[in-house]
Each structure stands twice: as C-alpha cells, then as structure tokens.
N, CA, C and O of each residue as an XYZ file, in Angstrom:
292
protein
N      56.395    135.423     74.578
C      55.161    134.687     74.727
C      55.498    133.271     75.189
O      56.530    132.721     74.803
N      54.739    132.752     75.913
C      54.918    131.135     76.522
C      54.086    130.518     76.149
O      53.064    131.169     75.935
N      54.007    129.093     75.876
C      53.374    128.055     75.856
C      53.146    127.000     76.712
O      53.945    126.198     77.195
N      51.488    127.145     76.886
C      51.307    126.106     78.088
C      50.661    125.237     77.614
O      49.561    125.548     77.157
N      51.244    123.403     77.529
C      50.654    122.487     76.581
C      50.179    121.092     77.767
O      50.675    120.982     78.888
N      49.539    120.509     77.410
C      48.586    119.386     77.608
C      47.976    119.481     79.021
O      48.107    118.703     79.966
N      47.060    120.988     78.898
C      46.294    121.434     79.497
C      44.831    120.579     79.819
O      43.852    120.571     79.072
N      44.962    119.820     81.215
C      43.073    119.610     81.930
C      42.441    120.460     81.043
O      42.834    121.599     80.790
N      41.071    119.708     80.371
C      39.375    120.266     80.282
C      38.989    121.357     81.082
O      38.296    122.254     80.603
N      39.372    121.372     82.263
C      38.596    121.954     83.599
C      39.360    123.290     83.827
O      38.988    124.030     84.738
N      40.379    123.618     83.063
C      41.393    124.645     83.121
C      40.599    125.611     82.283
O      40.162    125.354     81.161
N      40.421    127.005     83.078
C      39.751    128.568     82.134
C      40.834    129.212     81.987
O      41.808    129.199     82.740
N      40.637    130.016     80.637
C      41.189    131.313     80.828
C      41.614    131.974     81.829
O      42.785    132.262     82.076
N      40.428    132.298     82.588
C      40.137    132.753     84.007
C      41.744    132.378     84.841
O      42.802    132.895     85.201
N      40.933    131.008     84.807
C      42.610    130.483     86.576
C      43.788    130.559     85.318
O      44.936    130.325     85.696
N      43.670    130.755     84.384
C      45.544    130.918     83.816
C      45.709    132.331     84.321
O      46.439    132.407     85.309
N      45.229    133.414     83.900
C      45.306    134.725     84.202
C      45.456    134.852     85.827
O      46.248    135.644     86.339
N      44.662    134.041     86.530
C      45.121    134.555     87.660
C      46.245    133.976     88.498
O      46.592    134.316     89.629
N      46.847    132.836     87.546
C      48.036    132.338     87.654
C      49.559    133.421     87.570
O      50.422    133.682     88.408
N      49.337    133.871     86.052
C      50.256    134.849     85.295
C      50.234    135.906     85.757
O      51.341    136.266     86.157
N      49.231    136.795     85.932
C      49.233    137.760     86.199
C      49.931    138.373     87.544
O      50.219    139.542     87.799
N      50.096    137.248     88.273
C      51.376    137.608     89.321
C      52.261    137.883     89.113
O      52.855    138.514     89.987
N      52.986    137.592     87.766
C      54.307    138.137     87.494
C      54.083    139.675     86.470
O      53.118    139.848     85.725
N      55.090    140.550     86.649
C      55.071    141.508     86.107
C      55.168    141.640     84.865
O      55.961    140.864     84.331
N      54.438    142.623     83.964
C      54.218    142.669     82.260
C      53.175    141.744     81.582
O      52.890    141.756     80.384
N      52.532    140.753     82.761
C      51.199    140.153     82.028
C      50.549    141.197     81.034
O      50.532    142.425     81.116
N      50.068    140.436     80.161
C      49.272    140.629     78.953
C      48.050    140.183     78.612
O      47.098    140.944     78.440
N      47.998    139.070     78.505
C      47.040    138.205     78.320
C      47.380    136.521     78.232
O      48.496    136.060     77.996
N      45.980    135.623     78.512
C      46.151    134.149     78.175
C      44.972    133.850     77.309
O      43.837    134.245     77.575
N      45.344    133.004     76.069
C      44.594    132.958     75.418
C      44.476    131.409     75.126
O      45.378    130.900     74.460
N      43.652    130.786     75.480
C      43.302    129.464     75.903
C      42.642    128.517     74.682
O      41.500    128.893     74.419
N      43.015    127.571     74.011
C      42.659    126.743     72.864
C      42.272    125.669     73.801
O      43.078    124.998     74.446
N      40.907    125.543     73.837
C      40.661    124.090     74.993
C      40.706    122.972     74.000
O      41.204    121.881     74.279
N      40.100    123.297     72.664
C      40.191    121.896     71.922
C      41.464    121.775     71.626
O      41.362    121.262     70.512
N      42.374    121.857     71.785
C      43.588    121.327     71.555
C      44.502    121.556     73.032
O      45.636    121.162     72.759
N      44.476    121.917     74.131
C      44.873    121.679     75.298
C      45.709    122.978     75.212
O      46.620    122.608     75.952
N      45.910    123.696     75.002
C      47.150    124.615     74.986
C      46.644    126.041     75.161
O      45.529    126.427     74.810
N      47.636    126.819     75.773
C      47.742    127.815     75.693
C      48.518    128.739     75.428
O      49.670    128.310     75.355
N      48.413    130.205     75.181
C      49.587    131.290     75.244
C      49.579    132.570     75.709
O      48.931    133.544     75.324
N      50.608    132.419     76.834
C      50.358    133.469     77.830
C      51.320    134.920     77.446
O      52.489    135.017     77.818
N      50.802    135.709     76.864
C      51.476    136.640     76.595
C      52.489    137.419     77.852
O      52.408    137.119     79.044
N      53.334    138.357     77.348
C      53.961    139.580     78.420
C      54.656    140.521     77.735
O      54.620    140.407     76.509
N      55.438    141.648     78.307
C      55.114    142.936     77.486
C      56.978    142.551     77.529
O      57.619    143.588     77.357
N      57.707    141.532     77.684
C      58.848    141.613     77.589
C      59.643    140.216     77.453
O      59.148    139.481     78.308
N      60.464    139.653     76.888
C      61.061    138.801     77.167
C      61.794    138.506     78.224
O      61.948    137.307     78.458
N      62.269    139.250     78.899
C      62.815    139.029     80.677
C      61.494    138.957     81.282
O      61.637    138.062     82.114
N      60.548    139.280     81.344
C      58.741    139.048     82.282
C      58.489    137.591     81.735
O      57.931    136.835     82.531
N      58.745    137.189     80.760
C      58.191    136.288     80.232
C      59.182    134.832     80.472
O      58.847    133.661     80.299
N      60.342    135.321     80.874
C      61.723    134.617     81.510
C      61.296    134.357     82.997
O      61.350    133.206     83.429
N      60.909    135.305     83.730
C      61.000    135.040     85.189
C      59.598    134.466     85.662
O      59.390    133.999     86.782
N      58.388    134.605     84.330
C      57.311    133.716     84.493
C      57.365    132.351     84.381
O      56.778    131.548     85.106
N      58.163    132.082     83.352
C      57.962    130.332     82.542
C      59.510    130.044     84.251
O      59.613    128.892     84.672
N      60.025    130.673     84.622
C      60.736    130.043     85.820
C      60.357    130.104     87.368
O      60.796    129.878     88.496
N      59.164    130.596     86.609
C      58.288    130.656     88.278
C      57.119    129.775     88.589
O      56.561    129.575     89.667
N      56.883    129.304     87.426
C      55.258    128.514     86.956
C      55.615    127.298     86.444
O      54.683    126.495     86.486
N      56.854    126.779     85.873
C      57.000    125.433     85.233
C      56.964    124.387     86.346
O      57.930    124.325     87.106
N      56.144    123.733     86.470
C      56.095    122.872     87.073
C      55.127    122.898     88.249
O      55.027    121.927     88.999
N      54.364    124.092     88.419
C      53.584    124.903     89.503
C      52.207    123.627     89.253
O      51.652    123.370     88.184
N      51.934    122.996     90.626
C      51.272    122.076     90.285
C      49.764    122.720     90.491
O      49.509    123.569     91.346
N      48.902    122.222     89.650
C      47.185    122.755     89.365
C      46.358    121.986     90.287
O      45.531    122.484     91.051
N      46.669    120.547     90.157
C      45.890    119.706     90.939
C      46.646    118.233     91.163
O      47.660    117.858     90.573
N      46.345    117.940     91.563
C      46.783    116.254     91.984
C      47.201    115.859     90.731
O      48.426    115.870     90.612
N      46.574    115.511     89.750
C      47.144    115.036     88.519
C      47.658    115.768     87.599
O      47.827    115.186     86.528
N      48.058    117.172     87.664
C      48.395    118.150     86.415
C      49.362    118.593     87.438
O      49.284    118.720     88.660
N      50.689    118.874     86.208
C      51.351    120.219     86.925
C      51.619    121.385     85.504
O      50.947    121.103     84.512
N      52.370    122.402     85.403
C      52.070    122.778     84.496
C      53.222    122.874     83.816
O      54.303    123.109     84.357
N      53.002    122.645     82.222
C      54.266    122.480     81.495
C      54.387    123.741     80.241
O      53.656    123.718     79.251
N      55.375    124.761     80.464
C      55.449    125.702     80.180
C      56.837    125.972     79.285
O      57.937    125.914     79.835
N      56.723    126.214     78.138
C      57.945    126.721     77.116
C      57.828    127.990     76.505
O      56.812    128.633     76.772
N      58.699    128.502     75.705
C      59.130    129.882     74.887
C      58.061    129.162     73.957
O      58.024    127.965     73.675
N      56.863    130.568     73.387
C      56.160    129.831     72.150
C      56.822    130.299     71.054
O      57.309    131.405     71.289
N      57.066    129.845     69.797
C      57.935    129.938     68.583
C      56.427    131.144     67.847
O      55.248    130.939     67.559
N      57.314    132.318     67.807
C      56.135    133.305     66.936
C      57.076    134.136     65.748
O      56.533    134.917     64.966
C-alpha cells in the first residue's frame, strides 16, 4: 500500500485512480481530503514498487507534484 501526503483540496478519488490504475495490480485509492492524504492500494508489493517509482514526483499541476511513500500497515 502507498501513501500519498499533502494532497490539493481539488484532488478526487476519481483523478488518483486514474492516475494508479495505469500500473498493474491497482486496487483501490482511498482519499482522506480532511487531512490531505491518501492510500493507494495494489494486489502486490512489487506493483506497488514500480507504482510509488513511476508516480513520485509525477507533477498534478503547476503547484503540486506528488509525494508518494510505503504506507506503514
């Protein structure tokens, strides 16, 4: 599972999923807006390896890029 932290207001569920879901073994994103964060599930720890190294830093907009870690579960 990954963690995506100090997530834009303007960021859905929606555009994370259709972020993730490009990489293989997506699962789900499950989006905490009041606290900025998210966690993007996958059905493997290598899917979930070649996501957080495909997306860290994948910029959203002019002022956001995205900051992505291993979530501690």
């Amino acid at each position: 599972m990954l963690l995506v932290t100090d997530l834009p207001e303007e960021v859905t569920a929606e555009m994370l999923a259709v972020l993730f879901k490009q990489y293989p073994g997506y699962v789900q994103a499950r989006l905490f807006a009041d606290k900025h964060i998210a966690f993007v599930e996958y059905d493997t720890v290598d899917q979930a390896a070649v996501a957080l190294k495909g997306l860290n830093g994948f910029i959203m907009s002019q002022n956001y890029s995205l900051k992505l870690s291993y979530a501690r579960v």
